[in-house]
C-alpha positions in Angstrom: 0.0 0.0 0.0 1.1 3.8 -1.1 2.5 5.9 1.7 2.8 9.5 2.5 0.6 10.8 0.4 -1.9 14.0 0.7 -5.3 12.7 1.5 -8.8 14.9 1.4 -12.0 12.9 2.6 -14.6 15.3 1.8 -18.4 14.7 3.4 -19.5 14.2 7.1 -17.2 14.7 10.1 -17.5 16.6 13.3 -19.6 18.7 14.3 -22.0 16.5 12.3 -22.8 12.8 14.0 -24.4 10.2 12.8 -22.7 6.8 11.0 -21.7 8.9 8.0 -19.5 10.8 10.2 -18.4 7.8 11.8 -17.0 6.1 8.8 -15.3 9.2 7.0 -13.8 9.8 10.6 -12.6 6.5 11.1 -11.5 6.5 7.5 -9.4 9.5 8.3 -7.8 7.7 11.0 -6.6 4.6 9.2 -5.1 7.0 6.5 -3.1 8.7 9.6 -2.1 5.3 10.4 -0.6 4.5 7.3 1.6 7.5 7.5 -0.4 9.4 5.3 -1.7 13.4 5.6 -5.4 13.7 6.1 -7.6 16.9 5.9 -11.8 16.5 5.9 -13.9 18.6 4.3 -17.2 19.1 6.0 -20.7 20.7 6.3 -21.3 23.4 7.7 -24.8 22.7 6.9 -25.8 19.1 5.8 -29.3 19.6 5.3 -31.7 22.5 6.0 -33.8 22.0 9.0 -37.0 21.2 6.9 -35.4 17.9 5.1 -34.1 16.6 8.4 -36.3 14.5 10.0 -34.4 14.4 13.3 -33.8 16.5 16.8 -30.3 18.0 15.5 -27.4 17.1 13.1 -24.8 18.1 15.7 -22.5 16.0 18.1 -22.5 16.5 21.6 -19.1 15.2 21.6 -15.6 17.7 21.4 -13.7 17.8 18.1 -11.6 14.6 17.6 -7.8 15.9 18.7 -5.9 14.2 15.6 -8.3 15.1 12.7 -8.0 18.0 10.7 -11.5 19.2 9.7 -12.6 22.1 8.0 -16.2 23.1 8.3 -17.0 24.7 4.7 -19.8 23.7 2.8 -23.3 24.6 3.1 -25.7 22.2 0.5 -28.0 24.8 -0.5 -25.1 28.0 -0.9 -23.0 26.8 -4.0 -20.4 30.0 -3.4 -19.5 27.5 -0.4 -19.0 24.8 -3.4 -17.2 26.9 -5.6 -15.2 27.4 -2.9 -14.0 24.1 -1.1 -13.5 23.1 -4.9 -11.2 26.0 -5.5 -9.5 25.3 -2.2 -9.1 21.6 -2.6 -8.0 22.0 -6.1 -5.2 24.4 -5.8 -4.1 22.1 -2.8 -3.3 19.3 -5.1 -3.5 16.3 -3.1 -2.9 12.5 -4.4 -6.3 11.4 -3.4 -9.9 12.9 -2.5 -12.6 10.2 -1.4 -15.8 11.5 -1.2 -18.9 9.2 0.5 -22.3 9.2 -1.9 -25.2 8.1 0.0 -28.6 10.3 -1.3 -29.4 12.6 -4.5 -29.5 15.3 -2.3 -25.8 16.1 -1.9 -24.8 15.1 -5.4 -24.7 19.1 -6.6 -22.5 20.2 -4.0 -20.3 17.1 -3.6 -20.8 16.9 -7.5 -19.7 20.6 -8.2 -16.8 20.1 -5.9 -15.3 17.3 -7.1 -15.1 18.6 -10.8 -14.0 21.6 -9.8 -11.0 19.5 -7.9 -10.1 17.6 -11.1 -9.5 20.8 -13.2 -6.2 20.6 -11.1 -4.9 17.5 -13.5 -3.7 15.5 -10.6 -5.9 14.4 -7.7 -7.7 11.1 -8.4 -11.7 11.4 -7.2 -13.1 8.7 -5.9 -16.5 7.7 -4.2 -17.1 5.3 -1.4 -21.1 4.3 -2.6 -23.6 4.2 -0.1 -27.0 3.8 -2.1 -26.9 4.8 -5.8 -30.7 4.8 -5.8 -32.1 5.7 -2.6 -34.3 3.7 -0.1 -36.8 6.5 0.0 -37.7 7.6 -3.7 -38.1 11.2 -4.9 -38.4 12.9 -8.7 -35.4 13.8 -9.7 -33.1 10.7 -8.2 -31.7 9.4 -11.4 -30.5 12.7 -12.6 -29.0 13.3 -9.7 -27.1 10.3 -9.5 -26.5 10.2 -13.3 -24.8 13.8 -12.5 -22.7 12.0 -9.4 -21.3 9.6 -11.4 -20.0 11.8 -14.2 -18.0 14.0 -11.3 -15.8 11.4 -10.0 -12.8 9.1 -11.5 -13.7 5.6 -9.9 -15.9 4.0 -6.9 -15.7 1.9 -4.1 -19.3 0.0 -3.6 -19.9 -1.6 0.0 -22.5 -4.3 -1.0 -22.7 -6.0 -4.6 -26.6 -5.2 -5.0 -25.2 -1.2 -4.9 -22.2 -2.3 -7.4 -25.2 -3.9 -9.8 -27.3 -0.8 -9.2 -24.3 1.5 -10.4 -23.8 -0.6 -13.8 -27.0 1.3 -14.7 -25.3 4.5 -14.3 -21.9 3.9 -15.6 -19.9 0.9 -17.3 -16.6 2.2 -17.8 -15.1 4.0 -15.1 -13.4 1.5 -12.6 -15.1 0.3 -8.9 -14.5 -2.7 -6.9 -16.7 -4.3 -4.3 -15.3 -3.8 -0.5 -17.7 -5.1 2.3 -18.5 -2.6 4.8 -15.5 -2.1 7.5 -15.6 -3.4 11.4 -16.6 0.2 13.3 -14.4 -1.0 16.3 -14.1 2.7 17.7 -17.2 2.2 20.1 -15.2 1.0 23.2 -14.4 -2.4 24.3 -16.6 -5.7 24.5 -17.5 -6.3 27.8 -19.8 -8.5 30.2 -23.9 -8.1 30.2 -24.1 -7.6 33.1 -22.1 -4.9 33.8 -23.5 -3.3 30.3 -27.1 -3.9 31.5 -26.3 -2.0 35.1 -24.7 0.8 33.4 -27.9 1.5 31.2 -30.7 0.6 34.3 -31.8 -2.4 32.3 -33.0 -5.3 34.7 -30.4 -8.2 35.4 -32.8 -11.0 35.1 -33.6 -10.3 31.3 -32.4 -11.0 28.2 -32.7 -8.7 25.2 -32.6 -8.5 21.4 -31.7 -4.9 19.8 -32.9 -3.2 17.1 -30.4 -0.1 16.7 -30.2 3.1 14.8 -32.1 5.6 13.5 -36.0 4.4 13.1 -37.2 4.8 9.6 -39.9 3.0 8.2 -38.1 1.0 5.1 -35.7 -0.6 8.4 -38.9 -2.5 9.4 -39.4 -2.4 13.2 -43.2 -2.8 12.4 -42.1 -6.2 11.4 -40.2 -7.1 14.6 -42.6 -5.6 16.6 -45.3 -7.5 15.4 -42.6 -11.2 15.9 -42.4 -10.1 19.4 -46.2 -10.7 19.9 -45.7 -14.3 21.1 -46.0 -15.4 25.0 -42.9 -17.6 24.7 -40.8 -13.8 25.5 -43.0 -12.8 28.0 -42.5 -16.0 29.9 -38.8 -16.6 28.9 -38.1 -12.9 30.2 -36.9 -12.0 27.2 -37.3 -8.4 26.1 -37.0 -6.0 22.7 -34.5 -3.0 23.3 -35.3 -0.5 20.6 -32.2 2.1 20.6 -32.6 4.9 18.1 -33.9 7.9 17.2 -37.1 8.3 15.1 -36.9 9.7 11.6 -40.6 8.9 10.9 -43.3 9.4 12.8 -43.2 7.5 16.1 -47.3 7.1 16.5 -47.8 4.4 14.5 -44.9 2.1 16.1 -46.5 3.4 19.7 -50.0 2.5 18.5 -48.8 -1.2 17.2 -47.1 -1.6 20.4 -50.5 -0.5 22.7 -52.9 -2.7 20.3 -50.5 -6.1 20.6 -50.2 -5.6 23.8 -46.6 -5.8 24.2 -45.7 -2.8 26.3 -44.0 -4.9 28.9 -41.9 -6.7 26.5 -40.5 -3.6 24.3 -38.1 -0.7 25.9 -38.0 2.4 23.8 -35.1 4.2 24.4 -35.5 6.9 21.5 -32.8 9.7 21.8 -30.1 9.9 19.1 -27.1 7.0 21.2 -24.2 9.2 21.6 -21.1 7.1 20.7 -19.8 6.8 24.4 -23.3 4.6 24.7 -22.9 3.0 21.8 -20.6 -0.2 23.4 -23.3 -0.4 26.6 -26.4 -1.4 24.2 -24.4 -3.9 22.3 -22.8 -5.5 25.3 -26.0 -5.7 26.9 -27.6 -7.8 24.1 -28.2 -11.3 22.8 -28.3 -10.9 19.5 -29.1 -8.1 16.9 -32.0 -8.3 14.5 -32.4 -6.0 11.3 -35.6 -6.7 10.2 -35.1 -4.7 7.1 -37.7 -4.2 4.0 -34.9 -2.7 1.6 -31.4 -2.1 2.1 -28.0 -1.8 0.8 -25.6 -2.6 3.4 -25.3 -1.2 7.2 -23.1 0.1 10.0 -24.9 -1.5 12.6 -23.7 -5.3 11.2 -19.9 -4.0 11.6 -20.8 -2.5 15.1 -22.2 -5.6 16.0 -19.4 -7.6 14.8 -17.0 -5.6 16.8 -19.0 -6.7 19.8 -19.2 -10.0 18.7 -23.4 -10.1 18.3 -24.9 -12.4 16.4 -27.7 -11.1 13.9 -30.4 -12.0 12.9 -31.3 -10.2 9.3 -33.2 -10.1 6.3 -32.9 -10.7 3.0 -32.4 -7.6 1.7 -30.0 -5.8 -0.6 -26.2 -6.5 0.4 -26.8 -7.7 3.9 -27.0 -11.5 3.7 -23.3 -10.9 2.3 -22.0 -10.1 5.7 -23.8 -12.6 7.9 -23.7 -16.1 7.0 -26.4 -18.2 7.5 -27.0 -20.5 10.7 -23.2 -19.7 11.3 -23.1 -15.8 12.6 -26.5 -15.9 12.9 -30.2 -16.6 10.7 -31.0 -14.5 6.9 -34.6 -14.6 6.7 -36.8 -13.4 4.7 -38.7 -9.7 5.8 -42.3 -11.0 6.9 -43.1 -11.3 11.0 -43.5 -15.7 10.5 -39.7 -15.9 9.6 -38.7 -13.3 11.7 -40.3 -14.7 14.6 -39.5 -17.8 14.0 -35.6 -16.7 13.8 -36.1 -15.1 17.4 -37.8 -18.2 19.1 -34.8 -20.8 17.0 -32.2 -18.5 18.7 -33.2 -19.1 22.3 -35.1 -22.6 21.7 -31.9 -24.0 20.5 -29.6 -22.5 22.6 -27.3 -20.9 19.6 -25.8 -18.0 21.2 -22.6 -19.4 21.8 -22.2 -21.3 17.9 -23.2 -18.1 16.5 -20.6 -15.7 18.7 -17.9 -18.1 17.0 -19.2 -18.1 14.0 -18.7 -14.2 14.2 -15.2 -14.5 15.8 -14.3 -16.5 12.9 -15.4 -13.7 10.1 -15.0 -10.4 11.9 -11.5 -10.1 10.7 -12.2 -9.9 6.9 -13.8 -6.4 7.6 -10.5 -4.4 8.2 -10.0 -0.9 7.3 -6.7 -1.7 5.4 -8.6 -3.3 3.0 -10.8 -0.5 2.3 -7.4 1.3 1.7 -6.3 -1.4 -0.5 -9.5 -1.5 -2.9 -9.5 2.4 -3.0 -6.1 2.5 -4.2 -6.9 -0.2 -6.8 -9.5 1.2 -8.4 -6.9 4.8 -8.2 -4.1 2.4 -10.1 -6.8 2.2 -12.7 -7.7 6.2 -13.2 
Protein backbone atom coordinates (compact mmCIF):
# COMPACT_ATOMS: atom_id res chain seq x y z
CA UNK A 1 0.00 0.00 0.00
CA UNK A 2 1.08 3.78 -1.08
CA UNK A 3 2.47 5.86 1.74
CA UNK A 4 2.78 9.51 2.47
CA UNK A 5 0.62 10.84 0.35
CA UNK A 6 -1.88 13.95 0.67
CA UNK A 7 -5.32 12.66 1.46
CA UNK A 8 -8.82 14.95 1.40
CA UNK A 9 -12.00 12.86 2.62
CA UNK A 10 -14.56 15.26 1.76
CA UNK A 11 -18.40 14.72 3.37
CA UNK A 12 -19.55 14.25 7.13
CA UNK A 13 -17.17 14.73 10.11
CA UNK A 14 -17.53 16.57 13.33
CA UNK A 15 -19.60 18.75 14.33
CA UNK A 16 -22.02 16.51 12.30
CA UNK A 17 -22.84 12.83 14.03
CA UNK A 18 -24.36 10.20 12.83
CA UNK A 19 -22.75 6.78 10.95
CA UNK A 20 -21.71 8.92 8.04
CA UNK A 21 -19.51 10.85 10.18
CA UNK A 22 -18.39 7.79 11.84
CA UNK A 23 -17.03 6.12 8.78
CA UNK A 24 -15.28 9.22 7.03
CA UNK A 25 -13.77 9.75 10.62
CA UNK A 26 -12.60 6.51 11.15
CA UNK A 27 -11.46 6.47 7.55
CA UNK A 28 -9.42 9.52 8.32
CA UNK A 29 -7.79 7.75 10.98
CA UNK A 30 -6.64 4.60 9.22
CA UNK A 31 -5.07 7.03 6.50
CA UNK A 32 -3.14 8.68 9.59
CA UNK A 33 -2.10 5.26 10.38
CA UNK A 34 -0.64 4.48 7.30
CA UNK A 35 1.62 7.49 7.46
CA UNK A 36 -0.39 9.43 5.25
CA UNK A 37 -1.74 13.39 5.56
CA UNK A 38 -5.41 13.75 6.12
CA UNK A 39 -7.59 16.92 5.87
CA UNK A 40 -11.77 16.50 5.88
CA UNK A 41 -13.89 18.61 4.27
CA UNK A 42 -17.20 19.06 5.99
CA UNK A 43 -20.72 20.67 6.25
CA UNK A 44 -21.34 23.36 7.74
CA UNK A 45 -24.78 22.68 6.93
CA UNK A 46 -25.85 19.12 5.80
CA UNK A 47 -29.33 19.63 5.34
CA UNK A 48 -31.68 22.55 6.03
CA UNK A 49 -33.84 22.01 8.96
CA UNK A 50 -37.05 21.20 6.94
CA UNK A 51 -35.41 17.92 5.13
CA UNK A 52 -34.07 16.62 8.36
CA UNK A 53 -36.31 14.54 9.96
CA UNK A 54 -34.45 14.35 13.31
CA UNK A 55 -33.84 16.49 16.78
CA UNK A 56 -30.27 18.02 15.50
CA UNK A 57 -27.43 17.07 13.14
CA UNK A 58 -24.83 18.14 15.73
CA UNK A 59 -22.48 15.98 18.09
CA UNK A 60 -22.49 16.54 21.64
CA UNK A 61 -19.13 15.22 21.65
CA UNK A 62 -15.60 17.75 21.37
CA UNK A 63 -13.74 17.82 18.08
CA UNK A 64 -11.56 14.60 17.60
CA UNK A 65 -7.82 15.86 18.66
CA UNK A 66 -5.89 14.20 15.63
CA UNK A 67 -8.26 15.12 12.69
CA UNK A 68 -8.02 17.98 10.75
CA UNK A 69 -11.45 19.23 9.69
CA UNK A 70 -12.60 22.06 8.00
CA UNK A 71 -16.25 23.13 8.32
CA UNK A 72 -16.98 24.72 4.69
CA UNK A 73 -19.82 23.67 2.77
CA UNK A 74 -23.28 24.62 3.10
CA UNK A 75 -25.66 22.21 0.49
CA UNK A 76 -27.99 24.76 -0.49
CA UNK A 77 -25.07 27.97 -0.87
CA UNK A 78 -22.95 26.82 -4.03
CA UNK A 79 -20.45 30.03 -3.43
CA UNK A 80 -19.50 27.52 -0.36
CA UNK A 81 -19.00 24.84 -3.39
CA UNK A 82 -17.24 26.92 -5.59
CA UNK A 83 -15.21 27.42 -2.92
CA UNK A 84 -14.04 24.07 -1.12
CA UNK A 85 -13.47 23.10 -4.95
CA UNK A 86 -11.21 25.99 -5.48
CA UNK A 87 -9.48 25.26 -2.16
CA UNK A 88 -9.05 21.62 -2.59
CA UNK A 89 -7.96 22.00 -6.13
CA UNK A 90 -5.21 24.45 -5.77
CA UNK A 91 -4.10 22.14 -2.75
CA UNK A 92 -3.26 19.33 -5.11
CA UNK A 93 -3.48 16.33 -3.08
CA UNK A 94 -2.90 12.51 -4.38
CA UNK A 95 -6.29 11.38 -3.37
CA UNK A 96 -9.87 12.91 -2.48
CA UNK A 97 -12.57 10.22 -1.35
CA UNK A 98 -15.84 11.54 -1.24
CA UNK A 99 -18.88 9.15 0.48
CA UNK A 100 -22.26 9.16 -1.87
CA UNK A 101 -25.16 8.10 0.00
CA UNK A 102 -28.63 10.31 -1.30
CA UNK A 103 -29.36 12.57 -4.54
CA UNK A 104 -29.52 15.31 -2.29
CA UNK A 105 -25.80 16.05 -1.93
CA UNK A 106 -24.77 15.10 -5.42
CA UNK A 107 -24.74 19.05 -6.61
CA UNK A 108 -22.53 20.15 -4.04
CA UNK A 109 -20.33 17.13 -3.61
CA UNK A 110 -20.83 16.94 -7.54
CA UNK A 111 -19.66 20.64 -8.16
CA UNK A 112 -16.78 20.10 -5.90
CA UNK A 113 -15.27 17.34 -7.13
CA UNK A 114 -15.14 18.64 -10.80
CA UNK A 115 -13.97 21.62 -9.79
CA UNK A 116 -10.95 19.54 -7.91
CA UNK A 117 -10.06 17.63 -11.10
CA UNK A 118 -9.51 20.79 -13.18
CA UNK A 119 -6.21 20.57 -11.12
CA UNK A 120 -4.89 17.45 -13.50
CA UNK A 121 -3.65 15.54 -10.61
CA UNK A 122 -5.91 14.43 -7.68
CA UNK A 123 -7.67 11.08 -8.37
CA UNK A 124 -11.72 11.41 -7.21
CA UNK A 125 -13.14 8.73 -5.90
CA UNK A 126 -16.54 7.68 -4.24
CA UNK A 127 -17.08 5.33 -1.41
CA UNK A 128 -21.09 4.31 -2.63
CA UNK A 129 -23.59 4.16 -0.13
CA UNK A 130 -26.99 3.78 -2.12
CA UNK A 131 -26.86 4.80 -5.78
CA UNK A 132 -30.68 4.80 -5.76
CA UNK A 133 -32.07 5.71 -2.64
CA UNK A 134 -34.26 3.71 -0.08
CA UNK A 135 -36.79 6.53 -0.05
CA UNK A 136 -37.66 7.57 -3.75
CA UNK A 137 -38.10 11.17 -4.88
CA UNK A 138 -38.38 12.89 -8.65
CA UNK A 139 -35.42 13.76 -9.67
CA UNK A 140 -33.12 10.65 -8.19
CA UNK A 141 -31.71 9.42 -11.43
CA UNK A 142 -30.48 12.74 -12.63
CA UNK A 143 -28.97 13.35 -9.74
CA UNK A 144 -27.14 10.30 -9.51
CA UNK A 145 -26.47 10.24 -13.26
CA UNK A 146 -24.84 13.80 -12.52
CA UNK A 147 -22.66 12.02 -9.38
CA UNK A 148 -21.29 9.60 -11.40
CA UNK A 149 -19.99 11.84 -14.16
CA UNK A 150 -17.96 13.99 -11.29
CA UNK A 151 -15.75 11.44 -10.05
CA UNK A 152 -12.80 9.14 -11.51
CA UNK A 153 -13.73 5.63 -9.92
CA UNK A 154 -15.90 4.04 -6.91
CA UNK A 155 -15.72 1.86 -4.11
CA UNK A 156 -19.29 0.04 -3.58
CA UNK A 157 -19.90 -1.61 0.03
CA UNK A 158 -22.49 -4.27 -1.02
CA UNK A 159 -22.69 -5.96 -4.60
CA UNK A 160 -26.56 -5.24 -4.96
CA UNK A 161 -25.17 -1.18 -4.93
CA UNK A 162 -22.17 -2.32 -7.40
CA UNK A 163 -25.16 -3.92 -9.82
CA UNK A 164 -27.31 -0.81 -9.23
CA UNK A 165 -24.29 1.50 -10.43
CA UNK A 166 -23.75 -0.59 -13.80
CA UNK A 167 -26.95 1.34 -14.66
CA UNK A 168 -25.30 4.45 -14.30
CA UNK A 169 -21.91 3.88 -15.59
CA UNK A 170 -19.90 0.90 -17.27
CA UNK A 171 -16.63 2.25 -17.77
CA UNK A 172 -15.07 4.04 -15.07
CA UNK A 173 -13.44 1.55 -12.57
CA UNK A 174 -15.11 0.32 -8.92
CA UNK A 175 -14.48 -2.69 -6.92
CA UNK A 176 -16.71 -4.29 -4.27
CA UNK A 177 -15.30 -3.75 -0.48
CA UNK A 178 -17.71 -5.06 2.33
CA UNK A 179 -18.54 -2.65 4.84
CA UNK A 180 -15.47 -2.13 7.49
CA UNK A 181 -15.63 -3.37 11.42
CA UNK A 182 -16.59 0.17 13.27
CA UNK A 183 -14.40 -0.96 16.28
CA UNK A 184 -14.15 2.73 17.65
CA UNK A 185 -17.22 2.22 20.06
CA UNK A 186 -15.19 0.96 23.24
CA UNK A 187 -14.42 -2.43 24.35
CA UNK A 188 -16.64 -5.70 24.51
CA UNK A 189 -17.52 -6.28 27.84
CA UNK A 190 -19.84 -8.49 30.23
CA UNK A 191 -23.86 -8.14 30.16
CA UNK A 192 -24.12 -7.57 33.10
CA UNK A 193 -22.14 -4.88 33.76
CA UNK A 194 -23.46 -3.30 30.30
CA UNK A 195 -27.07 -3.87 31.53
CA UNK A 196 -26.30 -2.00 35.13
CA UNK A 197 -24.69 0.78 33.38
CA UNK A 198 -27.90 1.52 31.16
CA UNK A 199 -30.66 0.56 34.28
CA UNK A 200 -31.79 -2.38 32.31
CA UNK A 201 -33.03 -5.35 34.74
CA UNK A 202 -30.36 -8.23 35.38
CA UNK A 203 -32.75 -11.01 35.07
CA UNK A 204 -33.57 -10.25 31.31
CA UNK A 205 -32.39 -11.04 28.21
CA UNK A 206 -32.68 -8.66 25.19
CA UNK A 207 -32.60 -8.50 21.38
CA UNK A 208 -31.73 -4.88 19.80
CA UNK A 209 -32.92 -3.18 17.11
CA UNK A 210 -30.43 -0.07 16.67
CA UNK A 211 -30.15 3.05 14.79
CA UNK A 212 -32.14 5.62 13.45
CA UNK A 213 -35.97 4.43 13.08
CA UNK A 214 -37.22 4.81 9.60
CA UNK A 215 -39.87 2.96 8.19
CA UNK A 216 -38.07 0.96 5.09
CA UNK A 217 -35.75 -0.56 8.43
CA UNK A 218 -38.88 -2.53 9.38
CA UNK A 219 -39.41 -2.39 13.20
CA UNK A 220 -43.22 -2.82 12.41
CA UNK A 221 -42.13 -6.24 11.42
CA UNK A 222 -40.25 -7.05 14.59
CA UNK A 223 -42.59 -5.59 16.65
CA UNK A 224 -45.30 -7.47 15.40
CA UNK A 225 -42.59 -11.22 15.93
CA UNK A 226 -42.35 -10.14 19.40
CA UNK A 227 -46.21 -10.68 19.86
CA UNK A 228 -45.70 -14.29 21.10
CA UNK A 229 -46.01 -15.39 25.01
CA UNK A 230 -42.95 -17.57 24.69
CA UNK A 231 -40.81 -13.84 25.50
CA UNK A 232 -42.99 -12.84 27.96
CA UNK A 233 -42.49 -15.95 29.95
CA UNK A 234 -38.82 -16.56 28.87
CA UNK A 235 -38.08 -12.91 30.17
CA UNK A 236 -36.87 -12.01 27.18
CA UNK A 237 -37.30 -8.38 26.13
CA UNK A 238 -36.96 -6.00 22.73
CA UNK A 239 -34.51 -3.02 23.33
CA UNK A 240 -35.28 -0.47 20.63
CA UNK A 241 -32.16 2.11 20.60
CA UNK A 242 -32.55 4.93 18.06
CA UNK A 243 -33.91 7.90 17.20
CA UNK A 244 -37.12 8.35 15.10
CA UNK A 245 -36.88 9.73 11.64
CA UNK A 246 -40.58 8.92 10.90
CA UNK A 247 -43.32 9.41 12.81
CA UNK A 248 -43.21 7.49 16.06
CA UNK A 249 -47.26 7.12 16.52
CA UNK A 250 -47.82 4.37 14.52
CA UNK A 251 -44.94 2.14 16.07
CA UNK A 252 -46.46 3.41 19.73
CA UNK A 253 -49.97 2.49 18.52
CA UNK A 254 -48.84 -1.21 17.19
CA UNK A 255 -47.10 -1.58 20.42
CA UNK A 256 -50.46 -0.50 22.65
CA UNK A 257 -52.90 -2.69 20.29
CA UNK A 258 -50.46 -6.06 20.55
CA UNK A 259 -50.23 -5.57 23.78
CA UNK A 260 -46.60 -5.82 24.23
CA UNK A 261 -45.65 -2.79 26.26
CA UNK A 262 -44.02 -4.92 28.90
CA UNK A 263 -41.85 -6.69 26.54
CA UNK A 264 -40.54 -3.61 24.35
CA UNK A 265 -38.07 -0.66 25.87
CA UNK A 266 -37.98 2.38 23.77
CA UNK A 267 -35.07 4.24 24.42
CA UNK A 268 -35.49 6.88 21.54
CA UNK A 269 -32.81 9.75 21.76
CA UNK A 270 -30.09 9.93 19.12
CA UNK A 271 -27.05 6.97 21.25
CA UNK A 272 -24.16 9.23 21.63
CA UNK A 273 -21.11 7.14 20.71
CA UNK A 274 -19.78 6.79 24.40
CA UNK A 275 -23.29 4.57 24.74
CA UNK A 276 -22.88 3.00 21.80
CA UNK A 277 -20.62 -0.22 23.43
CA UNK A 278 -23.29 -0.35 26.56
CA UNK A 279 -26.37 -1.37 24.19
CA UNK A 280 -24.36 -3.91 22.32
CA UNK A 281 -22.76 -5.45 25.27
CA UNK A 282 -25.98 -5.68 26.92
CA UNK A 283 -27.62 -7.82 24.08
CA UNK A 284 -28.23 -11.29 22.83
CA UNK A 285 -28.27 -10.92 19.49
CA UNK A 286 -29.09 -8.12 16.92
CA UNK A 287 -31.99 -8.31 14.48
CA UNK A 288 -32.40 -6.02 11.35
CA UNK A 289 -35.57 -6.67 10.20
CA UNK A 290 -35.14 -4.65 7.12
CA UNK A 291 -37.66 -4.22 4.01
CA UNK A 292 -34.93 -2.68 1.61
CA UNK A 293 -31.45 -2.14 2.06
CA UNK A 294 -27.99 -1.75 0.82
CA UNK A 295 -25.62 -2.62 3.37
CA UNK A 296 -25.31 -1.25 7.16
CA UNK A 297 -23.11 0.06 10.00
CA UNK A 298 -24.88 -1.49 12.60
CA UNK A 299 -23.72 -5.27 11.23
CA UNK A 300 -19.91 -4.04 11.61
CA UNK A 301 -20.84 -2.50 15.12
CA UNK A 302 -22.23 -5.59 15.99
CA UNK A 303 -19.37 -7.57 14.79
CA UNK A 304 -17.02 -5.60 16.84
CA UNK A 305 -19.02 -6.70 19.84
CA UNK A 306 -19.21 -10.04 18.66
CA UNK A 307 -23.43 -10.13 18.27
CA UNK A 308 -24.85 -12.38 16.37
CA UNK A 309 -27.66 -11.09 13.94
CA UNK A 310 -30.45 -11.99 12.86
CA UNK A 311 -31.29 -10.21 9.35
CA UNK A 312 -33.23 -10.07 6.27
CA UNK A 313 -32.89 -10.67 2.96
CA UNK A 314 -32.37 -7.55 1.71
CA UNK A 315 -29.97 -5.78 -0.59
CA UNK A 316 -26.21 -6.50 0.42
CA UNK A 317 -26.79 -7.69 3.90
CA UNK A 318 -27.00 -11.47 3.69
CA UNK A 319 -23.30 -10.93 2.31
CA UNK A 320 -22.03 -10.07 5.67
CA UNK A 321 -23.81 -12.63 7.89
CA UNK A 322 -23.66 -16.09 7.02
CA UNK A 323 -26.35 -18.22 7.51
CA UNK A 324 -27.01 -20.53 10.70
CA UNK A 325 -23.16 -19.65 11.26
CA UNK A 326 -23.12 -15.77 12.56
CA UNK A 327 -26.50 -15.93 12.90
CA UNK A 328 -30.16 -16.63 10.67
CA UNK A 329 -30.98 -14.49 6.94
CA UNK A 330 -34.57 -14.64 6.69
CA UNK A 331 -36.76 -13.36 4.73
CA UNK A 332 -38.68 -9.74 5.81
CA UNK A 333 -42.32 -10.99 6.90
CA UNK A 334 -43.08 -11.28 11.03
CA UNK A 335 -43.48 -15.72 10.55
CA UNK A 336 -39.68 -15.85 9.61
CA UNK A 337 -38.74 -13.28 11.74
CA UNK A 338 -40.27 -14.68 14.63
CA UNK A 339 -39.49 -17.77 13.99
CA UNK A 340 -35.64 -16.70 13.77
CA UNK A 341 -36.15 -15.09 17.41
CA UNK A 342 -37.76 -18.22 19.08
CA UNK A 343 -34.84 -20.81 16.96
CA UNK A 344 -32.18 -18.47 18.68
CA UNK A 345 -33.18 -19.10 22.28
CA UNK A 346 -35.06 -22.62 21.69
CA UNK A 347 -31.90 -24.03 20.48
CA UNK A 348 -29.59 -22.51 22.59
CA UNK A 349 -27.26 -20.85 19.63
CA UNK A 350 -25.80 -18.00 21.23
CA UNK A 351 -22.57 -19.35 21.83
CA UNK A 352 -22.23 -21.32 17.92
CA UNK A 353 -23.21 -18.10 16.47
CA UNK A 354 -20.60 -15.71 18.70
CA UNK A 355 -17.94 -18.14 16.99
CA UNK A 356 -19.18 -18.11 14.04
CA UNK A 357 -18.72 -14.17 14.19
CA UNK A 358 -15.23 -14.52 15.81
CA UNK A 359 -14.25 -16.52 12.94
CA UNK A 360 -15.36 -13.72 10.07
CA UNK A 361 -15.00 -10.41 11.91
CA UNK A 362 -11.51 -10.11 10.74
CA UNK A 363 -12.15 -9.93 6.89
CA UNK A 364 -13.77 -6.45 7.56
CA UNK A 365 -10.49 -4.41 8.24
CA UNK A 366 -9.98 -0.94 7.28
CA UNK A 367 -6.67 -1.70 5.45
CA UNK A 368 -8.58 -3.34 3.03
CA UNK A 369 -10.76 -0.46 2.29
CA UNK A 370 -7.42 1.35 1.72
CA UNK A 371 -6.31 -1.45 -0.51
CA UNK A 372 -9.55 -1.51 -2.86
CA UNK A 373 -9.48 2.39 -2.96
CA UNK A 374 -6.11 2.48 -4.20
CA UNK A 375 -6.95 -0.18 -6.78
CA UNK A 376 -9.53 1.23 -8.41
CA UNK A 377 -6.90 4.78 -8.19
CA UNK A 378 -4.09 2.40 -10.05
CA UNK A 379 -6.84 2.20 -12.74
CA UNK A 380 -7.68 6.17 -13.16
Amino acid sequence: MEKGRKVVIVGSAWPLRGGLAAFNERLAKEYLKNGDQVTLYTFSLQYPSVLFPGKTQYSSSPKPKELDIKVKINTINPLTWFATGKMIKQAKPDLVIIKYWIPFVAPSLGKIARIIKKNGHSKVISIIDNIIPHEKRPGDNFLSRYWVKSVDGFVVMSKDVLKDLETFDTVKPKIYCPHPLYDHYGPTETKEKAKEKLGLEKNIRYLLFFGFIRDYKGLDLLLKAMNDDYFKKNNIKLLVAGEFYTDPKPYIDLIEELKIKDRVILSNDFIPDEQVADYFNAADVVVQPYKNATQSGVTQIAYHFEKPIITTDVGGLAEIVPDGKAGFVVQPNVSEIKKAILDFYQKDLEGHFIEGVKKIKNQYSWAHMLKSIDEVARKI
